[in-house]
C-alpha positions in Angstrom: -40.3 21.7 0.2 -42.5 20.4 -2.8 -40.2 18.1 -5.0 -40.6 18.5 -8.7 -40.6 15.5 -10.7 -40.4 15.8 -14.6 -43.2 13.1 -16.4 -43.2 11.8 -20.0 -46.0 11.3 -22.0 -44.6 8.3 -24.5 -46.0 6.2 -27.7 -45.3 2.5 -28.3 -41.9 3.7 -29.9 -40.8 5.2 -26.7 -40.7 8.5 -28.1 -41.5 11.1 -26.0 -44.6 13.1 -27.1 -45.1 15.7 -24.1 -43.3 16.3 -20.8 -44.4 18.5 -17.6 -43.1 18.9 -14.7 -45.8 18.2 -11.4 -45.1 18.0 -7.6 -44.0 14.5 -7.1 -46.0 13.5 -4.5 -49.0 13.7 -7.2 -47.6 10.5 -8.6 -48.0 8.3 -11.7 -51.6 8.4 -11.7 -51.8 12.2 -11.0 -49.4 12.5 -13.9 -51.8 10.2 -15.8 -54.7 12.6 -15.4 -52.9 15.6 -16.2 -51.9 14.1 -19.6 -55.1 12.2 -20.3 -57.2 15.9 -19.6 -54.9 17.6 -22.1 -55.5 14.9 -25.0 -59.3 14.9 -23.6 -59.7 11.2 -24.0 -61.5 8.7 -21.4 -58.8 5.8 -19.8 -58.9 3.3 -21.7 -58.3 4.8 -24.9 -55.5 6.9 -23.5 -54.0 3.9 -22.6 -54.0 1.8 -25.7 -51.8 4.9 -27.3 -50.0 5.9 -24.8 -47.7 5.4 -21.3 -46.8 8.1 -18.4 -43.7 7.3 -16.7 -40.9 9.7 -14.7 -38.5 10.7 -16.8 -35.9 8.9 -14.6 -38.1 5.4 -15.5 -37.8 6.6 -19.5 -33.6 7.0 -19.5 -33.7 3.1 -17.6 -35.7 2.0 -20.4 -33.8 3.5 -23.0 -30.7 2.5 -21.5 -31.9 -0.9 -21.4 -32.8 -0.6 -24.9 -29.2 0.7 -26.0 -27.7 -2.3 -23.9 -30.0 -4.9 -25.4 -29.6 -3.0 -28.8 -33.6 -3.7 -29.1 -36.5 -2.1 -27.9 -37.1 -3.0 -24.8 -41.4 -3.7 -24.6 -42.4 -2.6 -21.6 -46.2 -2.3 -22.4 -45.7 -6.4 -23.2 -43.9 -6.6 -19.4 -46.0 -4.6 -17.3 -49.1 -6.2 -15.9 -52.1 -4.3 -15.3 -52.0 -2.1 -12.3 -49.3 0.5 -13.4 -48.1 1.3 -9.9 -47.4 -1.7 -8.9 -43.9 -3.0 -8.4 -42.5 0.5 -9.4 -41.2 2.4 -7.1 -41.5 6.0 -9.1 
């Protein structure tokens, strides 16, 4: 069966700002389309405001965050090919 994942839409504050919920198998990028079409915006400005990540990949941050008791950067970590090292 078709696995549903749940994806966050999330500012540089890592507050969540929209969720849905989208056959896995579509991945990050899919996820990254279906966002970026709603907030009709080309890539590169939808990427300067915002990051799309599985909600699973959000609670590490913020758990991260809560144990560091800072915000943990991830948009200063990650280099520039978003799927790379992850495995959503």
């Amino acid at each position: 069966g078709v696995v549903i994942m749940k994806w966050v839409l999330v500012n540089k504050f890592d507050e969540i700002v929209d969720t849905c919920e989208i056959a896995s198998g579509v991945g990050v990028s899919g996820a990254t389309t279906y966002f970026r079409k709603r907030k009709q915006l080309d890539q590169s400005s939808f990427d300067g405001l915002w990051k799309v990540m599985s909600m699973k990949r959000w609670n590490e941050i913020r758990e991260i965050s809560t144990r560091e008791g800072k915000q943990y950067e991830w948009w200063k970590d990650e280099s520039t090919n978003p799927d790379e090292g992850f495995d959503y």
